[in-house]
Structures are given as C-alpha cells and as structure tokens.
N, C-alpha and C positions, 0 to 999 in steps of 0.2 A: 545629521546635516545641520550646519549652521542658517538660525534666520537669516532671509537676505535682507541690508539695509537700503534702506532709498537713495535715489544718486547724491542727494544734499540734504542735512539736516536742515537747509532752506528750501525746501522744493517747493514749500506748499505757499512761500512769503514771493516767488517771482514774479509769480504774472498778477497779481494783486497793486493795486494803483495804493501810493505812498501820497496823505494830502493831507496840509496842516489843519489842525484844530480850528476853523473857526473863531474860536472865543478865544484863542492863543494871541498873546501881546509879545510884541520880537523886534530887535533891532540890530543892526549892523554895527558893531563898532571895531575900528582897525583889524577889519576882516573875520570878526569872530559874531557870530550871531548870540546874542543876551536874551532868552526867553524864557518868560512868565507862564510858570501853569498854571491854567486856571481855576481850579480846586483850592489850590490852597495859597497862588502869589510865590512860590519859591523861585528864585533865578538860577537858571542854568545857563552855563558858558556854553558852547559849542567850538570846535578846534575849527583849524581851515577846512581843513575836509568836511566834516561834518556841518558845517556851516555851507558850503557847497552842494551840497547834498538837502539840508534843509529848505534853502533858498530853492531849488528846483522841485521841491513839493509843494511848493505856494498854491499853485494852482490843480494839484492830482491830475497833471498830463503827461505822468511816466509812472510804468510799471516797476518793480523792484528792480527786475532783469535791465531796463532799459537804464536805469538810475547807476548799476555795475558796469555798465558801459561807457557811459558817462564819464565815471571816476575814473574808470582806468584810461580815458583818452584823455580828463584832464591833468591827473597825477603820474600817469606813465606805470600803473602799479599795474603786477599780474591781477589773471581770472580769480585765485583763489583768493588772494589778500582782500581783494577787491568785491568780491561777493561776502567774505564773513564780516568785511567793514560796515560795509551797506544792509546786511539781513540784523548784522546787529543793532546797527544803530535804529533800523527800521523798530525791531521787539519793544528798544528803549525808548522809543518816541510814544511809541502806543502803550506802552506798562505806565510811561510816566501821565499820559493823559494828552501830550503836547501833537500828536498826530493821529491818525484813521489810517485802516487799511479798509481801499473796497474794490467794488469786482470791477467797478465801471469808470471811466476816469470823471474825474469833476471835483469839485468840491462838495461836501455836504450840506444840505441846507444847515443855514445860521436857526437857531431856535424861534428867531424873532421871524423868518421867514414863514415857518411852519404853521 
C-alpha cells in the first residue's frame, strides 16, 4: 500500500498568519516593492504580485489561506497557481529573514519593544 500524501505540500503554511520583519526596510517603487534584509542589507525586488502580497502582510492580519484568496480575487488566477504562488513566496520570505510566520495574527514585537 502506497503512503498517503497530505492534501498540500502547504497544509501546514495555511492557517499560519504571514507578517513582515519588523527590522525589515521596504519601499514601493512603480509598483514593485525594494526590500532590505536585515542581516546582511541585500536588496530584493519583488514582482507585482508578490509585491501585492507583501504589502498585505504589513500588518500579520491574514492567514496564508486568506492571502490565496486574496490573489486570486486580485489577479483572476486559479486555486492552485494561486496557492504555490503564495506558500512559496511565504517559505521565501521566511528562509530569507524578510518575514515571520505565527499562529496569532499581529505583528511581532520590535526587539526594542521587548
């Protein structure tokens, strides 16, 4: 009998709130977001979508699931494009340092807060 796989290799990134970095430096320019990690200062572009996507994590008051919703009512894309857009871009924010995943929405406290 074959192992069973899980509905999505993102199952475990949906209900999990998506919220930028804190110490993250970001700006808008002709629609593409320009952000600083803050570890080491490297610049990354973000596309429209993704850029899209970043901007609605400002704040950590959307789940992953809710952020795949999102995109596909802004961009007209399906379920699936639409969910490995979003679980990926999600991994990449967090691998690179430039976002958090948590269980509760908010933001994280600033270190200076703490």
């Amino acid at each position: 009998m074959a192992p069973q796989r899980s509905r999505s290799r993102w199952a475990h990134l949906l209900d999990r709130y998506l919220v930028q970095n804190p110490d993250t430096a970001w700006q808008t320019l002709d629609g593409e977001a320009v952000v600083v990690t803050p570890a080491d200062s490297k610049l990354h572009t973000l596309n429209e979508t993704a850029t899209f996507l970043w901007e609605l994590a400002e704040r950590g008051e959307y789940t992953v699931a809710e952020l795949v919703e999102r995109l596909r009512a802004e961009f007209e894309v399906g379920p699936i494009v639409a969910r490995r857009d979003a679980c990926r871009l999600a991994e990449e924010l967090v691998a690179k340092g430039l976002a958090v995943l948590r269980d509760a929405p908010g933001r994280p406290p600033a270190p200076w807060d703490e």
